[in-house]
N, CA, C and O atoms as CSV, one atom per row, in Angstrom:
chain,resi,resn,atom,element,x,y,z
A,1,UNK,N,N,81.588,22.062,9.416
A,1,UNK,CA,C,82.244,21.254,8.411
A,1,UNK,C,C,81.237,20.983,7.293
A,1,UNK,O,O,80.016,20.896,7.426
A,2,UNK,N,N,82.033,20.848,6.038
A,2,UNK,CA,C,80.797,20.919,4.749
A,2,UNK,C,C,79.864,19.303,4.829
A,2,UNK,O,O,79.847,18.576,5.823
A,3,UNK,N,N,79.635,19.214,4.408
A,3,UNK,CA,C,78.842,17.771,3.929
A,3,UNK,C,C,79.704,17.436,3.467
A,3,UNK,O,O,80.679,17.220,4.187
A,4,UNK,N,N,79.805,17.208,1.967
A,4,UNK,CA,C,81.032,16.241,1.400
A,4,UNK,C,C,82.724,16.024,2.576
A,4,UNK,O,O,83.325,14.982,2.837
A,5,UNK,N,N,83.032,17.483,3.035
A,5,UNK,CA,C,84.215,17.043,4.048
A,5,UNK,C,C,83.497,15.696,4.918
A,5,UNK,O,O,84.125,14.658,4.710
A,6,UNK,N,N,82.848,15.605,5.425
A,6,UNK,CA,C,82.015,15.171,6.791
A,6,UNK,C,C,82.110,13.771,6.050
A,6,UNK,O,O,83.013,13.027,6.434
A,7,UNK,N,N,81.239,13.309,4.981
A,7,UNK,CA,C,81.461,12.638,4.330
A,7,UNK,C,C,82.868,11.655,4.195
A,7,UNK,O,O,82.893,10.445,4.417
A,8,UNK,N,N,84.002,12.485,3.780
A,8,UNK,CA,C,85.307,12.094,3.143
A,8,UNK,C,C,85.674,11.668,4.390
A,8,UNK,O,O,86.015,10.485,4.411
A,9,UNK,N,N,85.731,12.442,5.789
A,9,UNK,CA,C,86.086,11.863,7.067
A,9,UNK,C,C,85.550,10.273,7.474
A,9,UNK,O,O,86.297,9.419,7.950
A,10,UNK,N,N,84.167,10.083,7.194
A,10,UNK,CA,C,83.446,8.935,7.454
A,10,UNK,C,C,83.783,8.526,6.553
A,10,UNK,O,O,82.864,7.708,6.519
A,11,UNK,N,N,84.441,8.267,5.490
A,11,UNK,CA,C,84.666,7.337,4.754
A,11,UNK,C,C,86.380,6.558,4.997
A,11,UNK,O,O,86.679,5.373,4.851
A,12,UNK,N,N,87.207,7.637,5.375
A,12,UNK,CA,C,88.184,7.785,6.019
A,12,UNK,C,C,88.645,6.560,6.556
A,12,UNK,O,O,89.444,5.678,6.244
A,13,UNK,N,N,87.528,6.926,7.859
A,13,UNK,CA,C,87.437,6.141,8.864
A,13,UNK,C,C,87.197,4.549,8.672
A,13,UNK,O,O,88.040,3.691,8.934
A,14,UNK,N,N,86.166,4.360,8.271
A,14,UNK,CA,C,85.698,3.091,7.689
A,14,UNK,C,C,86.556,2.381,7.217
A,14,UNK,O,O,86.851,1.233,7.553
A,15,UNK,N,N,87.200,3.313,6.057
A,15,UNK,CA,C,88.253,2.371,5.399
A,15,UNK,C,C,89.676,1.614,6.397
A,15,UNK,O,O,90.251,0.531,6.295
A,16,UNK,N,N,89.858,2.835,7.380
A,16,UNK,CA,C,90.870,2.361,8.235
A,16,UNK,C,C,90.296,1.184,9.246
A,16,UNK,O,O,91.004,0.216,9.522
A,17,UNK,N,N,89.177,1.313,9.693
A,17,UNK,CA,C,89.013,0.114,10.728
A,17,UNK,C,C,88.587,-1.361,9.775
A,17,UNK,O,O,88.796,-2.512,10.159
A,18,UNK,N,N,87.969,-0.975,8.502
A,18,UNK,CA,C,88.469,-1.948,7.594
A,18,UNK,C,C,89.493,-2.834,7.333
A,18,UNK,O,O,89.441,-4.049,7.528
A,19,UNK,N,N,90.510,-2.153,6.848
A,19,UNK,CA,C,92.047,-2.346,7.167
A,19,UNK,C,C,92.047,-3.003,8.472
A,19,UNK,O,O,92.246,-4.216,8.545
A,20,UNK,N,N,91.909,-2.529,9.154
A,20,UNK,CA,C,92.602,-3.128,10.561
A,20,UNK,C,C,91.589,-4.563,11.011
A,20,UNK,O,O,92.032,-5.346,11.851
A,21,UNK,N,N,90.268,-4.792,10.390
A,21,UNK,CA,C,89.932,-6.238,10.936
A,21,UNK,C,C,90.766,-6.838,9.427
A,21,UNK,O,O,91.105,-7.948,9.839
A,22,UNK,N,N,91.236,-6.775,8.104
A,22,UNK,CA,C,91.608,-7.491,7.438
A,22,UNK,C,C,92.982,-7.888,8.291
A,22,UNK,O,O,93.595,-8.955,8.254
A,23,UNK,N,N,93.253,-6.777,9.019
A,23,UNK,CA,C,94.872,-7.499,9.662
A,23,UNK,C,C,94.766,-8.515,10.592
A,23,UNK,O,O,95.695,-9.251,10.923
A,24,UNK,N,N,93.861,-8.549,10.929
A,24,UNK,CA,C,93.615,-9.301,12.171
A,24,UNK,C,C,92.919,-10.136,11.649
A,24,UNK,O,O,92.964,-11.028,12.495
A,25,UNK,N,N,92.167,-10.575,10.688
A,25,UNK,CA,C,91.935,-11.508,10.293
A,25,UNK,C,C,92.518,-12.240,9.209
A,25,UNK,O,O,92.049,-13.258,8.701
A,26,UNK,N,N,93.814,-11.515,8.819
A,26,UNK,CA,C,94.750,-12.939,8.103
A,26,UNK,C,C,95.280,-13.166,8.890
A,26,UNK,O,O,96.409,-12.866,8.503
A,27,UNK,N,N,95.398,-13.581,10.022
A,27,UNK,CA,C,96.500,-13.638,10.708
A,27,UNK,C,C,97.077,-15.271,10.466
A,27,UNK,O,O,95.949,-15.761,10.493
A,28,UNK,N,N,97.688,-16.085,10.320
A,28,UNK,CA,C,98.054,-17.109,9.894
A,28,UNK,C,C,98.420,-18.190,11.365
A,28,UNK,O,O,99.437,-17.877,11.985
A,29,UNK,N,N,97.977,-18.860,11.653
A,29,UNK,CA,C,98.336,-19.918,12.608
A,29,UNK,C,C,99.584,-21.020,12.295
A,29,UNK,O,O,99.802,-21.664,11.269
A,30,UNK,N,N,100.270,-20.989,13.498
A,30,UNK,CA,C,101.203,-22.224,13.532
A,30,UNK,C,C,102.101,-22.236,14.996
A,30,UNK,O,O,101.531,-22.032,16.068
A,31,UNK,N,N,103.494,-22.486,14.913
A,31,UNK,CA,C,104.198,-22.456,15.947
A,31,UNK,C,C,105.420,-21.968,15.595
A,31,UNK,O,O,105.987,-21.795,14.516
A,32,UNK,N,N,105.740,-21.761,16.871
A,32,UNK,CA,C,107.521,-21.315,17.192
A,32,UNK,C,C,108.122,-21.328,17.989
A,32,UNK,O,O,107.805,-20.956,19.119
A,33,UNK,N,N,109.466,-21.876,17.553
A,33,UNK,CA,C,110.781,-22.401,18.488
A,33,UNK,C,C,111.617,-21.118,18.690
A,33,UNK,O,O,111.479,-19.947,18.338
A,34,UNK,N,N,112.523,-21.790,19.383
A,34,UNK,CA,C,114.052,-20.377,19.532
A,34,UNK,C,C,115.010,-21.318,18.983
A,34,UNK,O,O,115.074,-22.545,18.912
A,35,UNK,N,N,115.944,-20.059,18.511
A,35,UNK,CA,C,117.559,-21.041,18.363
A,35,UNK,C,C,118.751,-19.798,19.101
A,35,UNK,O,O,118.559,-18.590,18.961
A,36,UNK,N,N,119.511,-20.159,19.590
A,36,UNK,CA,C,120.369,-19.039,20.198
A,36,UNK,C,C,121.657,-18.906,19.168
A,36,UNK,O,O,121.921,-19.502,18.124
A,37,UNK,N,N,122.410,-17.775,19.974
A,37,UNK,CA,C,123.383,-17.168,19.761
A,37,UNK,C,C,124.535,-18.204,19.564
A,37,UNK,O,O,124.744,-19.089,20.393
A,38,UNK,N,N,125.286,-18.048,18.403
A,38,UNK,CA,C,125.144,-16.843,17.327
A,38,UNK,C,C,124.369,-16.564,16.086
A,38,UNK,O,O,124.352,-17.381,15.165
A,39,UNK,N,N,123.829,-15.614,16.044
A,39,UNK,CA,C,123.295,-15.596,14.934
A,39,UNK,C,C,124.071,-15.606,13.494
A,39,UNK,O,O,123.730,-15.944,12.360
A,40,UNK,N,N,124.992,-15.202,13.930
A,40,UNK,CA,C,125.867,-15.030,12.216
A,40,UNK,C,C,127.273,-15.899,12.230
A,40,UNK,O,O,128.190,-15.981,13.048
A,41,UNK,N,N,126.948,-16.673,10.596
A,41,UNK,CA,C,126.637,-16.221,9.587
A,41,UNK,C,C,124.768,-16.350,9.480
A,41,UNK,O,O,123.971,-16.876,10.257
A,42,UNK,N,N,124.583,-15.720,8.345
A,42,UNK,CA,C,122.838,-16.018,8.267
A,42,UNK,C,C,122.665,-16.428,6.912
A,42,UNK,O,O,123.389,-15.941,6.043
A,43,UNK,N,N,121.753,-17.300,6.621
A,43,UNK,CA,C,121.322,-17.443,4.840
A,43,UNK,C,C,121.341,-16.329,4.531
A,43,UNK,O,O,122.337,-16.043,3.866
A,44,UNK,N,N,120.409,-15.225,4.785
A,44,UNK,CA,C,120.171,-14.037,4.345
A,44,UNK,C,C,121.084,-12.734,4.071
A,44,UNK,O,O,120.959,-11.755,3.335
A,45,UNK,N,N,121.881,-13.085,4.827
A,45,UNK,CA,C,122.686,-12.049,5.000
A,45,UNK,C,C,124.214,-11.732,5.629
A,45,UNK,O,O,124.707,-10.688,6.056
A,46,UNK,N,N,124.758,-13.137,5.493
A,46,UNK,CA,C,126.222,-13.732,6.124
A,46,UNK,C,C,126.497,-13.525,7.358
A,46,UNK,O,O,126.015,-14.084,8.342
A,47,UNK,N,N,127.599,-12.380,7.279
A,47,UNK,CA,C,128.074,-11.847,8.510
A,47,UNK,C,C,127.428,-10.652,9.022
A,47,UNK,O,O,127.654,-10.199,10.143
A,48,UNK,N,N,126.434,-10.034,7.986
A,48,UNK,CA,C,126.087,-8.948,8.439
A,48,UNK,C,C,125.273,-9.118,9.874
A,48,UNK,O,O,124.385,-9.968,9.940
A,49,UNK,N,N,125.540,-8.431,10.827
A,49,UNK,CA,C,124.898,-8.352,12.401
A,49,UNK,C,C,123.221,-7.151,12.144
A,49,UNK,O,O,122.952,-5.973,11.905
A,50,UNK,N,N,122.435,-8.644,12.438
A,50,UNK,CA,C,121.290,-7.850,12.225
A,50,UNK,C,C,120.251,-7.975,13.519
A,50,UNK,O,O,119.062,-8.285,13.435
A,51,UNK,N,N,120.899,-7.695,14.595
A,51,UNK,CA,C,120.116,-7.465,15.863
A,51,UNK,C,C,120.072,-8.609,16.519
A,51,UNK,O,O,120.783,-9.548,16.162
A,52,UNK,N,N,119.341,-8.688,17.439
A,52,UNK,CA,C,118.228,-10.255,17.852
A,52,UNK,C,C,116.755,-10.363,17.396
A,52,UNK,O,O,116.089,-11.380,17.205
A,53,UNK,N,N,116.303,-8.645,17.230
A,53,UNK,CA,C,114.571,-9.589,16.964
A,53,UNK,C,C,114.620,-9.903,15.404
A,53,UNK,O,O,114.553,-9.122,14.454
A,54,UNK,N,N,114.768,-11.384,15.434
A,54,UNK,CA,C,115.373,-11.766,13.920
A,54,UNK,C,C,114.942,-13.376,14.263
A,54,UNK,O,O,114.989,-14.038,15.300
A,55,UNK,N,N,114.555,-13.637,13.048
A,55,UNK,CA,C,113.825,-15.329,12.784
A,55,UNK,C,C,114.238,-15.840,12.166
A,55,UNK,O,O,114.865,-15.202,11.321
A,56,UNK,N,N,114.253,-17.671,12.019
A,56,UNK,CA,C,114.703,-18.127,10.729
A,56,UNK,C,C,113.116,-18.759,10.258
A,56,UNK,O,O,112.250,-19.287,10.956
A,57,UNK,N,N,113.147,-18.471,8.822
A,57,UNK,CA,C,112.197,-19.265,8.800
A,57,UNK,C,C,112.118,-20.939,8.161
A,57,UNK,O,O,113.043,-21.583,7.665
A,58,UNK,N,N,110.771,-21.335,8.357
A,58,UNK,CA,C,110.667,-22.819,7.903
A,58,UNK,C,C,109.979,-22.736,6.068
A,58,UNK,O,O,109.472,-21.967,5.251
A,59,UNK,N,N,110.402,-24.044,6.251
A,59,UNK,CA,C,109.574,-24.297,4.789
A,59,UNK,C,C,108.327,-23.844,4.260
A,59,UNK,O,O,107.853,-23.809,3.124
A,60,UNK,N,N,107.928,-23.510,5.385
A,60,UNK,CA,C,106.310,-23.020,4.514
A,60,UNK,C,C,106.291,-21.222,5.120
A,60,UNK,O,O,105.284,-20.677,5.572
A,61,UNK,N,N,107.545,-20.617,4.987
A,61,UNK,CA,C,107.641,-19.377,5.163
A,61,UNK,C,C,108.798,-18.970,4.125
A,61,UNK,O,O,108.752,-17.861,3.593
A,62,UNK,N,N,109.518,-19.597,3.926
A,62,UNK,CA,C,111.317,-19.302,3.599
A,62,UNK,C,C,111.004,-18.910,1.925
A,62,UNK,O,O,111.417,-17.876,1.400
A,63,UNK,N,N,109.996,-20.213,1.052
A,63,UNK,CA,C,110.171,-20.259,-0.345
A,63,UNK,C,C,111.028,-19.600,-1.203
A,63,UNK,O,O,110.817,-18.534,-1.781
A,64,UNK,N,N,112.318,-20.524,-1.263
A,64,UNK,CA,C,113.782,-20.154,-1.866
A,64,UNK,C,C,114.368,-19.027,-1.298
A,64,UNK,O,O,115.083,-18.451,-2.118
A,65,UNK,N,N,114.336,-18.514,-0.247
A,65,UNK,CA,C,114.709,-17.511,-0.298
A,65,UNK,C,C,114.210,-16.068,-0.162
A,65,UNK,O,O,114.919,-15.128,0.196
A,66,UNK,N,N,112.562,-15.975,-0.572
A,66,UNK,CA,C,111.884,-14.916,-0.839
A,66,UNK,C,C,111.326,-13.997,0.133
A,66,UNK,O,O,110.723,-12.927,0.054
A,67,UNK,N,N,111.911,-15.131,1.552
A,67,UNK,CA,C,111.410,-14.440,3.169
A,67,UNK,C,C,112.304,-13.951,3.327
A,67,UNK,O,O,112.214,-13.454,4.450
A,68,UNK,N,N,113.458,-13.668,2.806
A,68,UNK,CA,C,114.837,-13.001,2.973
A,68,UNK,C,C,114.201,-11.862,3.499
A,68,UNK,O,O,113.185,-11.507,2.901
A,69,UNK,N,N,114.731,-10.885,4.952
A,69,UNK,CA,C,114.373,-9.698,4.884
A,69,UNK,C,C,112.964,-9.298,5.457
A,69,UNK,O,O,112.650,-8.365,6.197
A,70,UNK,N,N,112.287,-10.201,4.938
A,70,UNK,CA,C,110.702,-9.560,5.295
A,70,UNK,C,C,109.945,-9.814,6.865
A,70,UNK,O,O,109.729,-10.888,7.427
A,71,UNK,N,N,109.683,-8.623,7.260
A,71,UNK,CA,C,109.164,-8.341,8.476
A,71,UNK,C,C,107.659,-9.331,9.004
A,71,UNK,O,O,106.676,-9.362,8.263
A,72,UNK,N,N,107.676,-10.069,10.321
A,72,UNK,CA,C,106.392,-10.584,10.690
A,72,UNK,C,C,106.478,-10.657,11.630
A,72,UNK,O,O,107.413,-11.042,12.332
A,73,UNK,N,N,104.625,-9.972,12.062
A,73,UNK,CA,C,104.519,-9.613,13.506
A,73,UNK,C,C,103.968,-11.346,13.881
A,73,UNK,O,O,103.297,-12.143,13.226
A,74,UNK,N,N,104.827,-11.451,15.670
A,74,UNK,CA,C,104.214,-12.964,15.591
A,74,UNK,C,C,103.287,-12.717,16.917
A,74,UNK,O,O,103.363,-11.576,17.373
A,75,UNK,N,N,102.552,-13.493,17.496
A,75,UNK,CA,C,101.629,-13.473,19.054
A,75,UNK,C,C,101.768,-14.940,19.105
A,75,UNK,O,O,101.705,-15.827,18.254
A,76,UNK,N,N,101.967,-14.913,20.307
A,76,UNK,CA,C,101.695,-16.543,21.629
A,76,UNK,C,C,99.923,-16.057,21.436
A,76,UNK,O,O,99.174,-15.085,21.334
A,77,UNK,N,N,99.973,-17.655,21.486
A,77,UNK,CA,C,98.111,-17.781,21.522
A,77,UNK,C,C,98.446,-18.937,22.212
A,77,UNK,O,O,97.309,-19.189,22.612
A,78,UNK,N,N,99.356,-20.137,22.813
A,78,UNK,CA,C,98.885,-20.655,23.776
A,78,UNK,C,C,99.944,-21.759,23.748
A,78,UNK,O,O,100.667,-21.555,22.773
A,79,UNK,N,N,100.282,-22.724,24.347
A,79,UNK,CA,C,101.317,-23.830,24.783
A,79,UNK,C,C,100.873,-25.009,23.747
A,79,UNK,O,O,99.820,-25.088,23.114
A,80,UNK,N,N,101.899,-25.832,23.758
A,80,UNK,CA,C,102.197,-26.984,22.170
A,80,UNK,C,C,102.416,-28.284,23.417
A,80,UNK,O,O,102.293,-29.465,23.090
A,81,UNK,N,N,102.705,-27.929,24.657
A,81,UNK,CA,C,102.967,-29.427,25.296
A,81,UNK,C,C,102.134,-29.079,26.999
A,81,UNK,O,O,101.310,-28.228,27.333
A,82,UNK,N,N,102.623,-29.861,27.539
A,82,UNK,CA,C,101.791,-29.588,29.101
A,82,UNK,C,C,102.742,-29.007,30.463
A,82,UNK,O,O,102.437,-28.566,31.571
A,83,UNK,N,N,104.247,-29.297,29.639
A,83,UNK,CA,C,105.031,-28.336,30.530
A,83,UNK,C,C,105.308,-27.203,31.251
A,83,UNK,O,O,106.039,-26.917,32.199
A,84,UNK,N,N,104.288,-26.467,30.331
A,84,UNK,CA,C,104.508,-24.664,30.512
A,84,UNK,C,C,102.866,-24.274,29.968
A,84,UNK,O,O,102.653,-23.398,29.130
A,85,UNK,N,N,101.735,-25.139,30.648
A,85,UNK,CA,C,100.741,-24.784,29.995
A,85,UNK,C,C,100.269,-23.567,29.724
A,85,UNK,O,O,99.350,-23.583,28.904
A,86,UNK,N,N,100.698,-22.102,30.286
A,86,UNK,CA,C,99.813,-21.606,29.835
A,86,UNK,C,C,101.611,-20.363,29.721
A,86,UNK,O,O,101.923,-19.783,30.761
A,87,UNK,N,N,102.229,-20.222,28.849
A,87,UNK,CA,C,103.222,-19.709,28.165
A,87,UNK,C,C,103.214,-18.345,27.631
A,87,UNK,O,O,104.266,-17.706,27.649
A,88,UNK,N,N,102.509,-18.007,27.319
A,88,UNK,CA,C,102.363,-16.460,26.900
A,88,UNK,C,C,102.527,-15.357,27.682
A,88,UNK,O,O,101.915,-15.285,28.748
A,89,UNK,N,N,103.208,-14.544,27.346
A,89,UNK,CA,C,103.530,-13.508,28.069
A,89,UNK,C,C,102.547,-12.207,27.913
A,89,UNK,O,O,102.756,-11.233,28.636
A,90,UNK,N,N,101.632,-12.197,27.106
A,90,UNK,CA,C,101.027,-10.941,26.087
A,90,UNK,C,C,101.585,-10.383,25.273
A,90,UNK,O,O,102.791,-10.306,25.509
A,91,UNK,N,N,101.184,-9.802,24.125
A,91,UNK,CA,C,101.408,-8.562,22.982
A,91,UNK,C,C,102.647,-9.560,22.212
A,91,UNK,O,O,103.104,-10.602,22.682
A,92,UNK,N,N,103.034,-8.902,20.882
A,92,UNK,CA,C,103.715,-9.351,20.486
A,92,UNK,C,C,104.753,-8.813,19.646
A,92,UNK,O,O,105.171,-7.688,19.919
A,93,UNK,N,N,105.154,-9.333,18.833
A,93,UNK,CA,C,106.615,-8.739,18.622
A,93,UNK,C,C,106.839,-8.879,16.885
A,93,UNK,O,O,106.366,-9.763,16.171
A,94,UNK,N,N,107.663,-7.783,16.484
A,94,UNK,CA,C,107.863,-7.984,15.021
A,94,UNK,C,C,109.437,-8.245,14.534
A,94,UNK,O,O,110.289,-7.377,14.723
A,95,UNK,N,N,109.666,-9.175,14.061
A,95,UNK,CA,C,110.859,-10.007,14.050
A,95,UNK,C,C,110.957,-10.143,12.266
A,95,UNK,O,O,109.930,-10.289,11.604
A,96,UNK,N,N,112.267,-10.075,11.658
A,96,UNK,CA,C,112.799,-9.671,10.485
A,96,UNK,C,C,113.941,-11.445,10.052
A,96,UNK,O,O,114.840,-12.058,10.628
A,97,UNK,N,N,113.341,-11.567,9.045
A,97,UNK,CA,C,113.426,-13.292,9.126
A,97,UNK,C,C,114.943,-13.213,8.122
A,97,UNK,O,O,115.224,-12.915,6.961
A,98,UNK,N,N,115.501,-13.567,9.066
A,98,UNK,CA,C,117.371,-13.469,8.393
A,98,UNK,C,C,117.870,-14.966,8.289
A,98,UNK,O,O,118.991,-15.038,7.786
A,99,UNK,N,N,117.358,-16.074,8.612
A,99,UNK,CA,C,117.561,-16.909,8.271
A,99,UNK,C,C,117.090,-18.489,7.902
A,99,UNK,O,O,115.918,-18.311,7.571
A,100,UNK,N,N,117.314,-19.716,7.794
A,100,UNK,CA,C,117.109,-20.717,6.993
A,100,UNK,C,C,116.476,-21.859,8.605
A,100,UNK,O,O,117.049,-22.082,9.672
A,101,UNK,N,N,115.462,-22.211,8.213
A,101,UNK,CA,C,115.152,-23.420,9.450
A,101,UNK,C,C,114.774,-24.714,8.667
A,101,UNK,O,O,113.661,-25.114,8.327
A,102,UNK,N,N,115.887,-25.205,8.493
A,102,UNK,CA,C,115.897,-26.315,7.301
A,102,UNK,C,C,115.419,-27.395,7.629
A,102,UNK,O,O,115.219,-27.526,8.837
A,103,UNK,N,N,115.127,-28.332,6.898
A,103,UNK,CA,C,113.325,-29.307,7.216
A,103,UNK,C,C,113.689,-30.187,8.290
A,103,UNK,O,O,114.762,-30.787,8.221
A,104,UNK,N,N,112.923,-30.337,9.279
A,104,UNK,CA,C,113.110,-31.206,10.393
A,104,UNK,C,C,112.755,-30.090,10.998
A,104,UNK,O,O,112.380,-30.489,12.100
A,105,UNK,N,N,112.619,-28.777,10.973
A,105,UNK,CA,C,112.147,-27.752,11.943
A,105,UNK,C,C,111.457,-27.658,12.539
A,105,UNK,O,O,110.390,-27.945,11.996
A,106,UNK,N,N,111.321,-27.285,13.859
A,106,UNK,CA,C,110.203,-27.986,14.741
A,106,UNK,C,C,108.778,-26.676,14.749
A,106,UNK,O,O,107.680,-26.707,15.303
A,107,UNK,N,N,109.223,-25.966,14.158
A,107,UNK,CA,C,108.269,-25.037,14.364
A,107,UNK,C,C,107.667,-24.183,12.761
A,107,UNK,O,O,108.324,-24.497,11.768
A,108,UNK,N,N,107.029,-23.631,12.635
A,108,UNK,CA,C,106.891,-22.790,11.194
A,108,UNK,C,C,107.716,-21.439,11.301
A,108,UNK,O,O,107.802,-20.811,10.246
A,109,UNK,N,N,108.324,-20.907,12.398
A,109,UNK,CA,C,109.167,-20.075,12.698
A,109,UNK,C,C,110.010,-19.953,13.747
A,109,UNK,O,O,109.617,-19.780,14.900
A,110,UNK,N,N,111.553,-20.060,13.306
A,110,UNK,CA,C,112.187,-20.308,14.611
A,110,UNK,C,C,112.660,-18.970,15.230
A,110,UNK,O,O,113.610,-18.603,14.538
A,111,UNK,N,N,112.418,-18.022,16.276
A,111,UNK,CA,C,112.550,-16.943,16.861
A,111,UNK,C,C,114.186,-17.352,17.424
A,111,UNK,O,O,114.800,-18.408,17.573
A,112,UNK,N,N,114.475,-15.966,17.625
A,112,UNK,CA,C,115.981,-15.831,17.876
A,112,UNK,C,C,115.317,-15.712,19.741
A,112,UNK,O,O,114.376,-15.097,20.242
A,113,UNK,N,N,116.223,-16.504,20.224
A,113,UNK,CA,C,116.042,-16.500,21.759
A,113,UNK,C,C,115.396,-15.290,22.696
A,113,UNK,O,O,114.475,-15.415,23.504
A,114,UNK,N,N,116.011,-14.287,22.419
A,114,UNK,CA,C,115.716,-13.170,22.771
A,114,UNK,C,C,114.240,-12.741,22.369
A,114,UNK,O,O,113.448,-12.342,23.223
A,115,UNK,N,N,113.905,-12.847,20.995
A,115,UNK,CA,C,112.324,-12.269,21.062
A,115,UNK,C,C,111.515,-13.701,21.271
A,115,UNK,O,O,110.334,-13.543,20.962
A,116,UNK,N,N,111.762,-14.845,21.639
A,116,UNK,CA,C,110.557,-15.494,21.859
A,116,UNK,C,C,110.645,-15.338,23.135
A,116,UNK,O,O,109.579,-15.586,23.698
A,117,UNK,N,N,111.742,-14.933,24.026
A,117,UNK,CA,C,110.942,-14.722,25.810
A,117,UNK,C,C,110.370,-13.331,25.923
A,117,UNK,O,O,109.803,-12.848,26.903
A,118,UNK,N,N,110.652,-12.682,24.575
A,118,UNK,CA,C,109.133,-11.338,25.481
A,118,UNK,C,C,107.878,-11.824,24.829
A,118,UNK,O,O,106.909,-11.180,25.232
A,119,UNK,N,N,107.568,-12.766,23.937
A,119,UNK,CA,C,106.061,-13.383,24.080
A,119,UNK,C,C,106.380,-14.279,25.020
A,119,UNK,O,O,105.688,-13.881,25.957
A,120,UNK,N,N,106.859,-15.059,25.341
A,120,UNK,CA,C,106.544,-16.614,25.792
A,120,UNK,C,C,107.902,-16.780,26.932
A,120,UNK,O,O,109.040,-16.319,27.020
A,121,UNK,N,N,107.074,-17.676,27.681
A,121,UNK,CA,C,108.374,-18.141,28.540
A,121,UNK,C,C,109.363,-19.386,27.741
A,121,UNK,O,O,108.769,-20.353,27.263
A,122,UNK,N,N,110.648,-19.313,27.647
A,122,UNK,CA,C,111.249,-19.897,26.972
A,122,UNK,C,C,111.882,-21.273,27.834
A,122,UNK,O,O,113.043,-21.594,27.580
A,123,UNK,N,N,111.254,-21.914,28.649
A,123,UNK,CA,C,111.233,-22.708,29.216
A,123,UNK,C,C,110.236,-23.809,28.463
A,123,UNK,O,O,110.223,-25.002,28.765
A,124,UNK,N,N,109.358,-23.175,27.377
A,124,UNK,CA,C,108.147,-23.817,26.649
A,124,UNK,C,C,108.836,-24.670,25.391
A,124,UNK,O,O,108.535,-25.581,24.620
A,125,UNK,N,N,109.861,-23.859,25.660
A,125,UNK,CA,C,110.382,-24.635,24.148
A,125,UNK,C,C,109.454,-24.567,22.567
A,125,UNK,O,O,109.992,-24.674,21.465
A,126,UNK,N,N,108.203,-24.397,22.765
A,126,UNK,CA,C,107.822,-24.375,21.268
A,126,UNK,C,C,106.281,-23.904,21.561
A,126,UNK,O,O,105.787,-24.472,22.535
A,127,UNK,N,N,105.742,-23.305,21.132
A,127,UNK,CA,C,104.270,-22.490,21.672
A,127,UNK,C,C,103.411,-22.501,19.799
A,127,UNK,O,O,103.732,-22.765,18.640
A,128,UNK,N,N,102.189,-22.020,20.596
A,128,UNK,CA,C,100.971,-22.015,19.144
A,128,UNK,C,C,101.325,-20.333,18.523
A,128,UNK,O,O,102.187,-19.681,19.114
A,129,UNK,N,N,100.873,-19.956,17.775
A,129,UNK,CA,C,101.012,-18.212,17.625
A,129,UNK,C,C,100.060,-18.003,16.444
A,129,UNK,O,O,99.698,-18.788,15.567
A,130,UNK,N,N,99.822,-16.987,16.625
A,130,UNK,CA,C,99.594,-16.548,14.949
A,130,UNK,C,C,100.642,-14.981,14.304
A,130,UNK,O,O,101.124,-13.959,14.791
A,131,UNK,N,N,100.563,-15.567,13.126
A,131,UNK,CA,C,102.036,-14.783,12.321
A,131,UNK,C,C,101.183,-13.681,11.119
A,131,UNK,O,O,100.148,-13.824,10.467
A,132,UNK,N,N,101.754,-13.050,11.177
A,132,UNK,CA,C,101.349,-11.952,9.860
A,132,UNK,C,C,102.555,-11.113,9.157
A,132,UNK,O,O,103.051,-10.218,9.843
A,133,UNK,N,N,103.125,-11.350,7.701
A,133,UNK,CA,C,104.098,-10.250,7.200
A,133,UNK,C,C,102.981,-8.853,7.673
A,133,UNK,O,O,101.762,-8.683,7.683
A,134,UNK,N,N,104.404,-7.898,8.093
A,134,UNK,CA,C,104.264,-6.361,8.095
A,134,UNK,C,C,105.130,-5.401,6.995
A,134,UNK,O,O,105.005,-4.177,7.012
């Protein structure tokens, strides 16, 4: 392989594992609830049927409207009460925020029932996480 190729590869590279600690290091801290079925109508999107791995979000995610749609991967990082201390299931999940968790919300993202029990046992009722748009 030439030099400059050899080069362009190692640079390649770098840049990608670059990338990948910036992902992991915005990752944004807070919590999240469930709300069940039914999901529709939705702020976002009425009647349209848009799965289960689907969120509503809160006030400091939603801003007017502009979370309409947009994809975020969330992770359990650990329990919010002493009921279910240690709640996490591993790995996590990317959930598409279709609707409104209007103020009094107990969480910064409310997960649709279904994807908060493949992080978390949903017996927790409300867990720590960290969130990132994808």
């Amino acid at each position: 392989m030439a030099e400059g190729a050899r080069a362009a590869v190692m640079i390649m590279i770098m840049a990608m594992a670059a990338a990948t600690l910036v992902s992991v290091a915005s990752a944004i801290q807070g919590t999240a609830t469930f709300y069940t079925p039914p999901y529709v109508p939705s702020s976002c999107n009425g009647f349209q049927n848009d799965g289960v791995m689907i969120a509503a979000a809160s006030d400091t995610i939603w801003n007017n409207r502009a979370a309409c749609n947009k994809r975020y991967s969330v992770r359990c990082t650990g329990a919010t009460n002493q009921g279910v201390p240690q709640p996490c299931r591993g790995g996590s999940i990317v959930v598409r925020v279709v609707d409104y968790c209007p103020p009094g919300c107990q969480g910064t993202i409310d997960l649709s029932q279904e994807a908060f029990a493949i992080i978390a046992d949903p017996n927790a009722g409300k867990i720590q996480i960290e969130y990132n748009e994808v």
